[in-house]
PAKEZA-175826 format. One record per residue (C-alpha): x, y, z. Coordinates in steps of 0.5 Angstrom, whole numbers, padded with zeros to 4 digits, always signed. Last residue first. Example, Ala and Ser with C-alpha at 12.3 -4.5 7.8 and 13.67 -1.06 7.14 Angstrom:
// residues 2
+0027-0002+0014+0025-0009+0016
END
This chain:
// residues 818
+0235+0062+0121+0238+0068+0122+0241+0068+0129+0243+0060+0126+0250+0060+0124+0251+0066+0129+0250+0062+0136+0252+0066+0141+0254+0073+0140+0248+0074+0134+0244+0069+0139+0244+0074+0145+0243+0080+0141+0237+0078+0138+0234+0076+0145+0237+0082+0148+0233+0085+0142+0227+0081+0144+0226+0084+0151+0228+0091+0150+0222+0091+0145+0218+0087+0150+0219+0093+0156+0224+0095+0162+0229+0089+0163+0235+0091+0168+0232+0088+0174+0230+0082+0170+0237+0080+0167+0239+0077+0174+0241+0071+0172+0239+0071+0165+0247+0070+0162+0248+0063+0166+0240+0060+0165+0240+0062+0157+0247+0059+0157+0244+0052+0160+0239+0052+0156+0243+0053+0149+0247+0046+0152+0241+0043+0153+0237+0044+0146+0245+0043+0143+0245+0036+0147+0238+0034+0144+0240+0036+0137+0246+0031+0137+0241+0026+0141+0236+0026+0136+0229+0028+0137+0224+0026+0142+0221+0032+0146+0223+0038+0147+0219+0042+0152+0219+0049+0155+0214+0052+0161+0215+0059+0163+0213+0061+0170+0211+0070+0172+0204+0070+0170+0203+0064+0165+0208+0062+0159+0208+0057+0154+0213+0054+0150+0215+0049+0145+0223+0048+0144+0226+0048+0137+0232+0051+0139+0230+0057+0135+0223+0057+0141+0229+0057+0147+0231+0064+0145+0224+0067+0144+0222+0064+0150+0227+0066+0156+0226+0073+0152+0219+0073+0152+0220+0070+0160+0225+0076+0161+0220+0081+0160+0215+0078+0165+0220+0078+0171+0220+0085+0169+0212+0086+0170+0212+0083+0176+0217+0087+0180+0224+0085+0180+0227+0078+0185+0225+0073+0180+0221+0067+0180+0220+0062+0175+0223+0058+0170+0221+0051+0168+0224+0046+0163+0222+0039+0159+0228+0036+0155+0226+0029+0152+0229+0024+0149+0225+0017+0148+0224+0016+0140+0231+0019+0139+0234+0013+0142+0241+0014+0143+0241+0017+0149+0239+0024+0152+0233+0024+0157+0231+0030+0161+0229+0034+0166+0230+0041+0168+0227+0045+0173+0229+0052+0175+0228+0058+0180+0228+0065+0181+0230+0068+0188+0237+0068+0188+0238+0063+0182+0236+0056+0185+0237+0049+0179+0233+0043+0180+0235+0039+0176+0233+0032+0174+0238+0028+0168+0238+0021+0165+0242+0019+0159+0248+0016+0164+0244+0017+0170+0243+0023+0174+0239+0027+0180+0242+0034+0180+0242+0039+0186+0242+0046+0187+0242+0049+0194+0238+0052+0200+0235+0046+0203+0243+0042+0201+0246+0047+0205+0252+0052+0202+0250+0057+0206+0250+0055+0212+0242+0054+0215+0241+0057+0223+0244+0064+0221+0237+0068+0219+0231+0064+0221+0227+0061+0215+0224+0064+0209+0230+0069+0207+0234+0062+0206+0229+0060+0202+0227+0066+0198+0235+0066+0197+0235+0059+0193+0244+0059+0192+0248+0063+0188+0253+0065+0192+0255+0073+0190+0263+0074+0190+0265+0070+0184+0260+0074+0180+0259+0070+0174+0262+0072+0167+0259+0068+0161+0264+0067+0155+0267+0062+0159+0262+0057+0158+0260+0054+0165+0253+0055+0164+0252+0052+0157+0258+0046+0158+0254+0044+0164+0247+0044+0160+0251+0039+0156+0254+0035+0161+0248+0035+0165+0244+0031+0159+0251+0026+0157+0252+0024+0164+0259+0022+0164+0260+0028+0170+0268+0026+0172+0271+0032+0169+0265+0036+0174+0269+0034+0180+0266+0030+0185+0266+0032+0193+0267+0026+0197+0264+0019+0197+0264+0013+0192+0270+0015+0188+0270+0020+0182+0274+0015+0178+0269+0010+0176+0266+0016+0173+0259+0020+0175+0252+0019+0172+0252+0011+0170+0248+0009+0175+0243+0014+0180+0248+0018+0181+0245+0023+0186+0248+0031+0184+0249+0036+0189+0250+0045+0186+0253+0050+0190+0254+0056+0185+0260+0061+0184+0263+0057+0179+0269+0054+0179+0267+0047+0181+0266+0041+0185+0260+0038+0185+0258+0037+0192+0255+0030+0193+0248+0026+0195+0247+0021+0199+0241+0025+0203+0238+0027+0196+0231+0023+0199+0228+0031+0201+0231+0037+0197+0227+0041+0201+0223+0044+0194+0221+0037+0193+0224+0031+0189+0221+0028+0182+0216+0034+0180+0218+0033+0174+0220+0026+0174+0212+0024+0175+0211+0029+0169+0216+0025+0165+0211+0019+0167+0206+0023+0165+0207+0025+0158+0209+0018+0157+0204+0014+0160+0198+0019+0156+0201+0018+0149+0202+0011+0150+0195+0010+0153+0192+0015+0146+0196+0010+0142+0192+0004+0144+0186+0008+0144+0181+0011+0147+0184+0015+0153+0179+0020+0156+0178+0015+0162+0185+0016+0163+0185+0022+0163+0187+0028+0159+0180+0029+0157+0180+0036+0161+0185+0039+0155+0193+0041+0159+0196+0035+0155+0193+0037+0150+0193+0032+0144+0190+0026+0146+0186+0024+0140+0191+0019+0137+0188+0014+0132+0193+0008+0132+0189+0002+0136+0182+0004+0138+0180+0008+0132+0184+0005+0127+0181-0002+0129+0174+0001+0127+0177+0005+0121+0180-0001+0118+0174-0004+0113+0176+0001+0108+0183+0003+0107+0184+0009+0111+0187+0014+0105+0193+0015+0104+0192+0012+0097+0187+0018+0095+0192+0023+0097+0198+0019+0093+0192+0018+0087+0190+0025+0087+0198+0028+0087+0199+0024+0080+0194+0027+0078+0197+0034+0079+0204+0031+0075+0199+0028+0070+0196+0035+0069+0203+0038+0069+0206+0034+0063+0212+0030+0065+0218+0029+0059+0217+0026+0053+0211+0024+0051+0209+0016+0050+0202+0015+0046+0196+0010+0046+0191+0015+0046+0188+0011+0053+0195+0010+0055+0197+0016+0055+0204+0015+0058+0209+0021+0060+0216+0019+0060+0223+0021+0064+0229+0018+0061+0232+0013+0066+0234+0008+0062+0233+0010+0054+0226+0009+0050+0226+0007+0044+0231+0000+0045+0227-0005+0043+0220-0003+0040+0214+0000+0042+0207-0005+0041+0204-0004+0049+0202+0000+0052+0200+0001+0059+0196+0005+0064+0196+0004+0072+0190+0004+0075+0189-0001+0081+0184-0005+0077+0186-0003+0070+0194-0006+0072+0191-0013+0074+0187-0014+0067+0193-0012+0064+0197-0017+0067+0193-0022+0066+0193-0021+0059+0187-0019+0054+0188-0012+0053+0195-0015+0049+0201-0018+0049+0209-0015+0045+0213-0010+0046+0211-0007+0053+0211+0000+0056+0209-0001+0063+0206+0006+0068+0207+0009+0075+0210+0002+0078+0212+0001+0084+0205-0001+0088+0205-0005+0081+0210-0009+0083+0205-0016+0084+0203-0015+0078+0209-0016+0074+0210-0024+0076+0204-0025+0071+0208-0023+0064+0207-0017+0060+0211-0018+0054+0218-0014+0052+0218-0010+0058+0220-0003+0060+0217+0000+0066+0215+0007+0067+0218+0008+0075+0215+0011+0080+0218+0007+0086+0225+0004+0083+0223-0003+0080+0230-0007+0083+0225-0013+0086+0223-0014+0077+0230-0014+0075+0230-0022+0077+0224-0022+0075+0228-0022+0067+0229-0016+0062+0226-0011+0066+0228-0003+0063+0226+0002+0067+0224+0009+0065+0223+0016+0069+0216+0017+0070+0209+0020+0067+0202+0017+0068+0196+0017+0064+0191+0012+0064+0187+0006+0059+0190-0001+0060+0192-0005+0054+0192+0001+0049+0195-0001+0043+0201+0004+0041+0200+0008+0035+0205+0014+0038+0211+0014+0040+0216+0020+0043+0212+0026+0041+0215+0032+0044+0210+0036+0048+0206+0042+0047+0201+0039+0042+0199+0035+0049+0199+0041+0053+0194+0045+0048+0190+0038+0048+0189+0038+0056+0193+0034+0060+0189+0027+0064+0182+0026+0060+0179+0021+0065+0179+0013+0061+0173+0009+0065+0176+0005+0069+0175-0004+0067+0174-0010+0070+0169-0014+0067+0166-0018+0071+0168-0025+0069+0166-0031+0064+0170-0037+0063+0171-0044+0059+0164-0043+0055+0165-0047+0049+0164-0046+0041+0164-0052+0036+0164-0059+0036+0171-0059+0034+0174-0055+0038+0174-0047+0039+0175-0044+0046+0172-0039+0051+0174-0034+0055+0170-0029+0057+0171-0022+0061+0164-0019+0062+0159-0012+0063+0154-0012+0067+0147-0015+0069+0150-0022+0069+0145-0025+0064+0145-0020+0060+0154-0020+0060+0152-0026+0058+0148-0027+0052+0151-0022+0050+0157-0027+0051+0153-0032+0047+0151-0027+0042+0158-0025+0040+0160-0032+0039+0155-0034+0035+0158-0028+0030+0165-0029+0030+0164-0037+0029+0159-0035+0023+0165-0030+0021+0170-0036+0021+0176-0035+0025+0182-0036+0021+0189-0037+0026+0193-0033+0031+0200-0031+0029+0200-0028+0023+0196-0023+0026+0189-0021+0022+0186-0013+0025+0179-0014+0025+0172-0010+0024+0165-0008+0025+0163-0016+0025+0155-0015+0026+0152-0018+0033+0146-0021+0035+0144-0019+0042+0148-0013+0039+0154-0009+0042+0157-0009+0035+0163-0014+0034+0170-0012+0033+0176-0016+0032+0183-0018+0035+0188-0023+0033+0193-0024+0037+0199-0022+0041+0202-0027+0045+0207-0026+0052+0202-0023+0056+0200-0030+0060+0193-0029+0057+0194-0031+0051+0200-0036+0051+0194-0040+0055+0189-0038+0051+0188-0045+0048+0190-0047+0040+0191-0041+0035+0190-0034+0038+0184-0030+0038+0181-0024+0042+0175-0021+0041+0172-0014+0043+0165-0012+0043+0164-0006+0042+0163+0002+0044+0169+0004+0044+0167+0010+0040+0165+0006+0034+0172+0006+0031+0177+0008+0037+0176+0000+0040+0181-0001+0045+0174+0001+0050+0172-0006+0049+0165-0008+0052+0163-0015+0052+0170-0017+0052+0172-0023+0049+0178-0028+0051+0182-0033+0047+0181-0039+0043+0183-0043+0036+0184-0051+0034+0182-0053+0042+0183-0059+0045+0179-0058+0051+0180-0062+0057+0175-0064+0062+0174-0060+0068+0175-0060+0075+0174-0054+0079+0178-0053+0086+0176-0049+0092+0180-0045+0096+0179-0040+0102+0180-0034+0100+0177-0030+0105+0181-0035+0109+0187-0032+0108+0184-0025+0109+0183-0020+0104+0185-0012+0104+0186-0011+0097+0194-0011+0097+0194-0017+0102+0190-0021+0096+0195-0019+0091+0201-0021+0094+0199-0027+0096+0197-0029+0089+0204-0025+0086+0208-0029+0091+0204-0036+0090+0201-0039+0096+0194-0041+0092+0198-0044+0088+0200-0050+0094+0192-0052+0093+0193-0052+0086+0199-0057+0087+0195-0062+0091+0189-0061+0086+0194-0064+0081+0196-0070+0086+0189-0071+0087+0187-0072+0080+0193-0076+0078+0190-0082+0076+0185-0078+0072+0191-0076+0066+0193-0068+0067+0193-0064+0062+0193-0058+0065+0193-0055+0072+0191-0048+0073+0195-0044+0078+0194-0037+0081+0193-0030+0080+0192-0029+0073+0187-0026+0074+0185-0025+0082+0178-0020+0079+0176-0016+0084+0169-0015+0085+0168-0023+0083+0172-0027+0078+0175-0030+0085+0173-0028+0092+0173-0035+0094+0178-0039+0090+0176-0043+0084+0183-0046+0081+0183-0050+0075+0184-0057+0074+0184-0058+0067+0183-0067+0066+0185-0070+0060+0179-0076+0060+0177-0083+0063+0174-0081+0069+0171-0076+0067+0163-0079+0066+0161-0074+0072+0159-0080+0076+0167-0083+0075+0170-0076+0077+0166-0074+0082+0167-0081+0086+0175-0079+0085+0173-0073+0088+0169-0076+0094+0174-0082+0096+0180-0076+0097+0175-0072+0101+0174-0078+0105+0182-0080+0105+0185-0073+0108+0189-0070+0102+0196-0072+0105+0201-0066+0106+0208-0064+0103+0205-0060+0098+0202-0056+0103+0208-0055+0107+0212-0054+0101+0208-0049+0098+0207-0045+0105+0216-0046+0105+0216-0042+0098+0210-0036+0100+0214-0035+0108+0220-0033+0103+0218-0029+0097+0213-0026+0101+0219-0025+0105+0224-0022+0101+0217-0017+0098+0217-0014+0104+0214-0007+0102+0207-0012+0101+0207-0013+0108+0208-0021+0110+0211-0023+0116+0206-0025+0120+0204-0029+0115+0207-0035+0117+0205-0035+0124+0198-0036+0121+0199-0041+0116+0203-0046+0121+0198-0045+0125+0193-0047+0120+0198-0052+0118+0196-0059+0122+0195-0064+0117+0188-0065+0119+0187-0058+0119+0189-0055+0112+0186-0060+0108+0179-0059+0112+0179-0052+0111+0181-0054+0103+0175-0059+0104+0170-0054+0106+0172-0049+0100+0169-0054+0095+0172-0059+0090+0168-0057+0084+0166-0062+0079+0164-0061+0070+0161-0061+0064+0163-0056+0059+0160-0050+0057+0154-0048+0052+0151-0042+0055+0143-0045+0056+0142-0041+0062+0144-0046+0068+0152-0047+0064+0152-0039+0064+0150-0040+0073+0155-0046+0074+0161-0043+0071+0160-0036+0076+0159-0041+0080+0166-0045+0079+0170-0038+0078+0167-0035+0084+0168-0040+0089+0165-0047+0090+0164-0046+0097+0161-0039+0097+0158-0039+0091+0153-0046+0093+0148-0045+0088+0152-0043+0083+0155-0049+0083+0151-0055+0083+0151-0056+0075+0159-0055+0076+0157-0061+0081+0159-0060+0088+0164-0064+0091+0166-0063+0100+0160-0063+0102+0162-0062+0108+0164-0059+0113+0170-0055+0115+0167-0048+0117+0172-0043+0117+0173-0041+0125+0170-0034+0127+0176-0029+0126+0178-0025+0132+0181-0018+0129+0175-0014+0132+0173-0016+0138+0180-0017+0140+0180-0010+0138+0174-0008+0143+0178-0014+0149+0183-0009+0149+0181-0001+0149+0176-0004+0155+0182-0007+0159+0185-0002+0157+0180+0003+0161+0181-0002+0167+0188-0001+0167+0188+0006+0167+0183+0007+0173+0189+0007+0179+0193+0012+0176+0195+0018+0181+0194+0014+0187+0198+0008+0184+0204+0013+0182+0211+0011+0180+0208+0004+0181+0201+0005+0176+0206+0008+0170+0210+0002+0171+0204-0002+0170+0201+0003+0164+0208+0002+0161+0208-0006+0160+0200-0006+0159+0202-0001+0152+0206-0006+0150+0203-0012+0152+0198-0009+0146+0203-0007+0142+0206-0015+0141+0198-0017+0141+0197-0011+0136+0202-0014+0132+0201-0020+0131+0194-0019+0129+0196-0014+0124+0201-0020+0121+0195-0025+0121+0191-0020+0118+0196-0020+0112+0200-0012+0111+0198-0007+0107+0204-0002+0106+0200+0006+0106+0194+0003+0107+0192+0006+0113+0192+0001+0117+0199-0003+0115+0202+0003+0115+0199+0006+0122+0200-0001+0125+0208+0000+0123+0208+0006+0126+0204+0004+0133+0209-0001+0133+0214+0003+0132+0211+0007+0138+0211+0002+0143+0218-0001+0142+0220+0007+0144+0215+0007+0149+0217+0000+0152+0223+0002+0154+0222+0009+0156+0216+0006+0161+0223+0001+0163+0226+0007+0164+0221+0011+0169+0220+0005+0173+0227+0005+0174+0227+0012+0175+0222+0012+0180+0225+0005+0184+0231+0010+0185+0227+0016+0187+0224+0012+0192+0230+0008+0194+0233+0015+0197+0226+0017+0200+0226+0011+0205+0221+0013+0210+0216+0017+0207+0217+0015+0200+0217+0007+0202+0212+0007+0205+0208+0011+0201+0209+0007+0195+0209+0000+0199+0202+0002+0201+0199+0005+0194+0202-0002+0191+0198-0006+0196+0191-0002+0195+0192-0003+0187+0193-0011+0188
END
């Protein structure tokens, strides 16, 4: 292949020189092509890696496929521009590739059985049953009074998904998902539901589960069927994530753990577990099956409540409402709340009564304190229990690590006495400060409007918030508490709420401070939460954990220095340094498109014009007008190609004055062969120009000094480029110096880099708009009209710089002071 590819490239450049430059450039632009696609992919990765929009892996997986014949696109066409030069690139992305392939490749979910465990099994099989059922099992093992119970297990979701055919279908869904895309979570999550409810719970497992209900004396009561994901009520907590199933009659068991399964794809779900870096079948889910429980009181209890300012939050903290918890836990119920102290047998240190929620005797209070002392021993840390009261007494539904962060003092007190206080007394639901301008949510309608940095106003603490939090700076709500989903999520990633303010405190788009440890709202940003704010911008900048491999060979960019000795493509080790690499070298390539001798430009035509310079441009497509005709000389009004018109624009500015008496033709040249056997106006001895519509190469011959200009000058700003090179001169060394520094400071207000060695400057511009690139153009072609013989009249740097000076004060005065 590579010796193939090598023939035909030297063949056709030594006996068809004028198809090999049109070959080249249109390597050259399907390379472009790919470049630009290229590096938004390469932004969009970037996003997703470094946690500044996490995505789904199935979307990260899709990307780098699509990146990955991407980069192979331009390593091929880079490979025809110049096989010789470029033969190793492919082999190294071959390794580059299978190491990422290597990296996102998931060994498939196990599908195997069993498909039930008993909750009495659980624990033994965490990661089939899922955390929430484990976690269950594991108190019921330790004498915590808990219901009976089943687990429908992981293994049969898996089996679920592949014997209806969705695990494709999963796939292709997610690839849409970020968390910047909140119409497509919405979207991909509603048309996964719908497939999933759609489908038919595969026979044996179905045989089991109804097997379960009879051997675990359930088959003829109301049923909870709740979720139990893998990943749940672990390091992270999903609270209030996914769907419970209550009430449900034992005939409807399948139907009901149908539906649990469809939860699973719920919005604030998939949102949540993207945003923690997990996979789809890290989450793979299992279903608890429990009776029901008819409870006159129930709530949540924190092992270790830091809403306790009595005893320095030191307390055990129960929650109560009337009935299940459910009104509790969905934010929009404020119950009552008491204090127990942190013993194995707990004292009552205090209670704040709520109309709402009943009367629990003191004796209840106590046993219950134990029992979750109890568990927070047993699980050797700190933990978020539900639990509910019926007639035969207390019950275990729940038991969860804690997740709480340990409140940091944000501004100091001086600062705080400084501030106006707006409200005080709130309760905390989750501790923190932050401060941004309000937003009042009426409805999830209003939650997709949620401006970035917003303190959100809300009348309870629903669910569906959660999965804005990344927008959200803090929330002030009416009414809720510390034991709401919402709250549970909000303390995981930081952000404080409050709740108890009433309607109408806070006006629309007023700026706030929320300290939610203290239970304040100041007006007006305090410094210290404005600089802590900083952190957390730094801190989620961030690689997110787990991505630095794929990072590494995917969007890290190590190929900084085109001049460095690694510049190779062994030295390539990411996808990105392989761009890089295709890109600089392909515009190397069309640098040095055509000799000195001008060899291939034998179609060429003169262009006609007024200047005392003898110049030849090769269309190569789009370059000249249909007016120009097909051969003669062509008129510079019927240049369309959008780089030389710019640079023609800067030489012919009739601000320059040019000797019409003195030819500008490659004096060196003429010197060099015998005198009189070449004309003047002979192409070896002339300007010329190779053009397209966006396209430009020049070579253009001052005397004894010399230029190239190649450029790219369209609609996409990712692919234009300008890239210069001026050398020679008919003066002594040092001058020609001289007139670099001024070439140099003059090109460098344009934005150009440049570099000079000995007597040849190189200048490059790369990838900017179209405007911008057609000012640098136009700049360029005046430096090179008014430098023509500069050199000879220079005599040291300060000349230099004051010529420079002087020329954009005549110029370009708007921007001579920039």
């Amino acid at each position: 292949m590579i010796a193939s590819r090598l023939l035909r490239h030297w063949f056709t450049r030594l006996l068809a020189p004028n198809r090999h430059i049109r070959e080249k450039y249109e390597h050259f632009k399907e390379l472009l092509r790919s470049d630009s696609r290229a590096l938004d992919l390469v932004a969009d990765l970037d996003a997703h890696l470094y946690g500044h929009d996490p995505a789904d892996m199935a979307r990260i997986r899709f990307l780098l496929g699509e990146l990955t014949q991407g980069v192979g696109e331009m390593a091929d066409r880079l490979c025809l521009m110049n096989p010789q030069a470029y033969e190793s690139l492919p082999e190294n992305l071959d390794r580059i590739s299978a190491e990422i392939s290597r990296l996102v490749t998931q060994p498939p979910p196990a599908a195997d059985p069993p498909y039930v465990l008993s909750l009495d099994e659980a624990c033994d099989h965490a990661g089939q049953a899922g955390g929430k059922a484990a976690n269950l099992s594991f108190a019921r093992r330790h004498g915590v009074p808990t219901p009976p119970g089943f687990v429908v297990t992981a293994s049969a979701f898996v089996r679920y998904l592949r014997d209806n055919a969705l695990e494709e279908e999963v796939e292709r869904h997610f690839r849409d998902i970020s968390l910047s895309n909140h119409d497509a979570i919405v979207r991909v999550t509603g048309e996964l539901q719908e497939l999933i409810l759609a489908a038919e719970v595969p026979s044996d497992v179905a045989a089991e589960i109804m097997d379960a209900l009879r051997s675990s004396g359930l088959e003829g009561r109301r049923l909870a069927v709740r979720s139990s994901a893998v990943a749940e009520d672990g390091e992270i907590s999903f609270a209030g994530q996914y769907a419970s199933e209550l009430d449900v009659a034992p005939g409807d068991v399948l139907g009901a753990y149908k539906r649990v399964l469809a939860g699973k794809y719920c919005p604030r779900a998939v949102a949540y577990r993207v945003r923690h870096g997990l996979t789809d079948f890290d989450t793979a889910m299992a279903v608890l099956v429990l009776p029901m429980v008819r409870a006159r009181a129930a709530g949540v209890v924190y092992t270790r409540d830091p809403a306790c300012a009595a005893v320095g939050g030191k307390a055990v903290g129960v929650y109560v409402v009337g009935g299940l918890a459910a009104n509790l836990v969905d934010g929009s119920a404020t119950p009552g709340k008491h204090y127990l102290s942190r013993e194995a047998q707990p004292d009552i240190l205090m209670g704040c009564a709520c109309e709402s929620a009943p009367m629990v005797d003191d004796a209840v209070l106590r046993e219950l304190g134990a029992w979750c002392m109890r568990l927070e021993n047993v699980f050797d840390e700190p933990q978020d229990v539900e639990w509910a009261l019926d007639t035969d007494g207390l019950v275990i539904l729940q038991s969860r690590r804690l997740q709480q962060d340990e409140d940091r003092e944000a501004f100091s007190s001086e600062e705080a006495k400084a501030a106006p206080l707006l409200m005080s007394e709130l309760d905390c639901a989750s501790p923190g400060a932050a401060c941004g301008p309000v937003f009042h949510v009426a409805s999830g309608a209003d939650f997709r409007s949620i401006p970035p940095g917003s303190v959100v106003v809300t009348a309870s603490l629903r669910p569906a918030l959660s999965q804005f939090l990344d927008r959200i700076a803090g929330i002030v709500a009416g009414s809720g508490s510390r034991a709401s989903h919402l709250a549970s999520v909000a303390r995981e990633r930081g952000v404080p709420v409050v709740v108890g303010c009433g309607p109408g405190v806070l006006g629309e788009g007023e700026v706030v401070t929320v300290d939610g440890g203290a239970g304040k709202i100041f007006a007006g940003c305090l410094p210290g939460v404005m600089a802590q704010s900083r952190d957390v911008e730094r801190m989620h900048a961030r690689i997110r954990a787990g991505n630095e491999d794929l990072a590494a060979v995917a969007v890290h960019l190590g190929l900084i220095d085109p001049d460095a000795d690694n510049f190779t493509p062994e030295g390539c080790r990411s996808l990105h340094d392989v761009v890089r690499f295709c890109h600089e070298k392909s515009v190397a390539e069309m640098f040095s498109l055509v000799g000195r001798g001008g060899r291939g430009l034998g179609r060429s035509r003169r262009l006609a014009t007024d200047l005392p310079l003898v110049m030849y441009v090769l269309d190569l497509g789009g370059g000249l007008s249909p007016q120009a005709g097909g051969k003669g000389p062509v008129d510079v009004e019927h240049l369309d190609s959008a780089p030389l018109r710019a640079m023609w624009d800067g030489l012919a500015d009739g601000r320059v004055t040019w000797d019409s008496g003195q030819l500008h033709v490659d004096w060196e040249e003429f010197d060099r062969v015998s005198s009189g056997i070449f004309r003047m106006d002979s192409r070896i001895l002339a300007s010329y120009a190779i053009i397209a519509r966006e396209y430009m190469h020049l070579n253009i011959r001052f005397g004894y000094h010399f230029s190239i200009v190649d450029a790219l000058c369209g609609d996409t700003p990712g692919a234009n480029y300008v890239k210069f090179r001026f050398k020679g001169g008919g003066a002594a060394l040092n001058q020609r110096a001289y007139r670099l520094i001024f070439v140099r400071d003059v090109l460098e207000r344009f934005g150009y880099e440049t570099v000079i060695r000995g007597d040849m400057l190189d200048a490059s511009l790369a990838r900017v708009g179209m405007e911008e690139t057609a000012r640098a153009l136009h700049a360029l072609g005046l430096v090179l009209a008014v430098t023509r013989l500069m050199d000879i009249r220079l005599s040291d740097v300060p000349q230099a710089k004051r010529e420079a000076a002087s020329f954009m004060q005549s110029f370009f005065p708007e921007a001579a002071h920039e």
